[in-house]
Residue, then its C-alpha position, 0 to 999 in steps of 0.5 A: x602178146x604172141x601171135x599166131x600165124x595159121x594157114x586158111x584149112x577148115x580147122x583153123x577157119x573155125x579156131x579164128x571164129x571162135x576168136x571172134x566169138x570170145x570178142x578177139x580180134x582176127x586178121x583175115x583176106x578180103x579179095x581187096x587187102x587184109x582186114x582186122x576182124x571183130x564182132x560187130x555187134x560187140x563193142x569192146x571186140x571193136x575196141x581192141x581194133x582200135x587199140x591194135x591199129x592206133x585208129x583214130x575213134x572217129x575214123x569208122x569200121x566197115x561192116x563185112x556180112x557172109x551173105x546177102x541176107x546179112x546186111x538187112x540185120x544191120x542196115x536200112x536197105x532201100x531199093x536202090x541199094x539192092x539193085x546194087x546189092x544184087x548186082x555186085x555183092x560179093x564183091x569189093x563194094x562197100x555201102x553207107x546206109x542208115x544203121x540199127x539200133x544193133x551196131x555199137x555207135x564205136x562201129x560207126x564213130x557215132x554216126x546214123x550210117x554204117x558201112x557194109x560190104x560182102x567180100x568175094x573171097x572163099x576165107x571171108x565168106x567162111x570166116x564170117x559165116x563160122x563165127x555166126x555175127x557180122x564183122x567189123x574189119x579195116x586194113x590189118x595195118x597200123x594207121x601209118x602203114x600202107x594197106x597189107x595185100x599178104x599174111x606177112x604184111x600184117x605181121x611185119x605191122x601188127x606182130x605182137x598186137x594182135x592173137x591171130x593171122x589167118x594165112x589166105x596168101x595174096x590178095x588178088x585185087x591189092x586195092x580197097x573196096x569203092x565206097x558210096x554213100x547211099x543216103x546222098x541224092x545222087x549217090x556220092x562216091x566217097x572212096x574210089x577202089x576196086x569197082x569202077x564206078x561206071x559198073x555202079x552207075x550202070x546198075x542205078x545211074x549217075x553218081x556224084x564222083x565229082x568230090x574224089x580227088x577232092x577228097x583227098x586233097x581235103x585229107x592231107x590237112x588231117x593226120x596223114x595215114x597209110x604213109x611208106x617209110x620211103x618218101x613218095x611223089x608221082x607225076x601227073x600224066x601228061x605226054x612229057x612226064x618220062x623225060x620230067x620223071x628222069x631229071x627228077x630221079x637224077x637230080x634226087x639222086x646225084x644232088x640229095x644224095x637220095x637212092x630213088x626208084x621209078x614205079x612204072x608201067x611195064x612197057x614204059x621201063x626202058x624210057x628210063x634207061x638204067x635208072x632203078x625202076x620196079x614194073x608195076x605190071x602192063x595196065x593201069x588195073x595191075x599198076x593198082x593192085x601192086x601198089x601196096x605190094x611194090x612200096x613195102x617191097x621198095x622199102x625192104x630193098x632200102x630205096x629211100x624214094x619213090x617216083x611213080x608214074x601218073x595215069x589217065x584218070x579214067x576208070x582205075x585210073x581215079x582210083x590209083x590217082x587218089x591212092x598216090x595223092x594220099x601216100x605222097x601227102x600231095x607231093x606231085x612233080 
């Protein structure tokens, strides 16, 4: 299959929901990473998402919607899940709710909920609305690679699995959505990403945010997905860690003969001397939203290890916590 590279003008968004239409799939930018698109409401067009990516079939697909309106014709919306509804749509959040009757049980992996989201960028929303049907979308990755936050990362993964690549340039957020489920009392959060969960529970109170880090504990002992080819480990944050991360990054290198890289903060760079280190940007925000971005690009100039610094667990902080605990199948020094 050849695919086709198209940049996001008018015309082009429309031959990408005619795609849609047909039942083919469409990578596309989200303000969080690149998705892999079909309608939702087909099951065979879910199928080829599947088949593309190498997705497990019981891993489900997030619903995306071009206005609000949309996501009551796929799920049971209640008055809590409005509030956040209109508070923080569009916008990287995703909710579990109950599903209907119209989502192909693919979609959900045969579960009664579905996630939806409405993404804040100008693409998707034109996107979606084109093609006239909700859209189902993961990552356009395949399930080894981390998360593609440019149009060249999804065709370095899925070049010749897929029609079409909608060119929208970078990502500006770099991470995915925070998803909570709504059907749990109190709402749990089951994935962090890019929405601090203290702006959530500002709209509707407390959130079980408890079983994050657990989480993603739990999902090492599954296949391991979003993987980089250059082994990774980080360090828990503490006061000391600069001089552990150095004596780390000498002893792989002068002992195992491996080429590692540091991933830090901008103002920790010179803590390491002249060790190879890749700037990771000046807050913990920008450290999140270059992650993706800074393996692929350690990985093309040939670093066999990453060592990435830890950060405080507050805010984004959780979030980039569990994200380093998953691509480093728990390897932490």
């Amino acid at each position: 299959m050849k695919t086709e590279f198209l940049q996001a003008d008018d015309a082009n968004i429309e031959k990408c929901a005619e795609y849609l239409r047909r039942g083919d799939i469409v990578a596309f930018p989200t303000e969080t990473v690149y998705g892999l698109g079909a309608s939702a409401l087909d099951p065979k067009a879910a199928e080829k998402i599947f088949r593309a990516k190498g997705r497990p079939a019981t891993n489900p697909l997030i619903i995306h919607v071009a206005d609000k309106a949309q996501i009551e014709t796929v799920a049971v919306v209640d008055d809590r899940s409005r509030k956040l509804i209109d508070a923080l749509m569009p916008g990287p959040l995703t909710l579990v709710m109950p599903k209907k009757e119209v989502v192909p049980s693919i979609v959900t992996a045969g579960f009664d909920t579905v996630a939806v989201r409405m993404p804040d960028h100008p693409v998707a929303l034109a996107l979606i609305s084109a093609a006239g049907v909700p859209v189902c979308a993961p990552s356009a990755n395949t399930s080894s690679r981390p998360s593609p936050t440019m149009a060249q990362h999804v065709y370095d993964d899925l070049c010749g699995k897929i029609p079409v690549i909608l060119d929208g340039g970078r990502c500006p957020l770099g991470l995915e959505s925070t998803i909570i489920s709504m059907t749990e009392n109190p709402p749990r959060v089951m994935r962090a990403g890019s929405v601090d969960v203290s702006a959530i529970e500002a709209v509707i109170g407390p959130v079980n945010k408890e079983s994050v880090m657990i989480d993603s504990l739990s999902s090492l002992k599954k296949p391991t997905h979003f993987v980089p080819k250059a082994d990774l480990v980080f360090s828990a944050y503490y006061d000391g860690m600069f001089d552990e991360i150095a004596d780390y990054c000498d002893r792989m290198a002068r002992s195992h003969g491996r080429r590692p890289v540091i991933f830090c903060t901008d103002g920790n760079a010179g803590r390491y001397g002249d060790r190879p280190v890749m700037k990771m940007g000046a807050t913990v925000s920008e450290y999140a939203q270059s992650l993706f971005e800074k393996i692929r690009e350690a990985e093309k100039e040939n670093y066999d290890l990453i060592i990435a610094e830890g950060v405080p667990l507050g805010g984004l902080g959780m979030t980039l916590m569990s994200r380093l605990m998953k691509l480093s199948n728990g390897n932490v020094i």
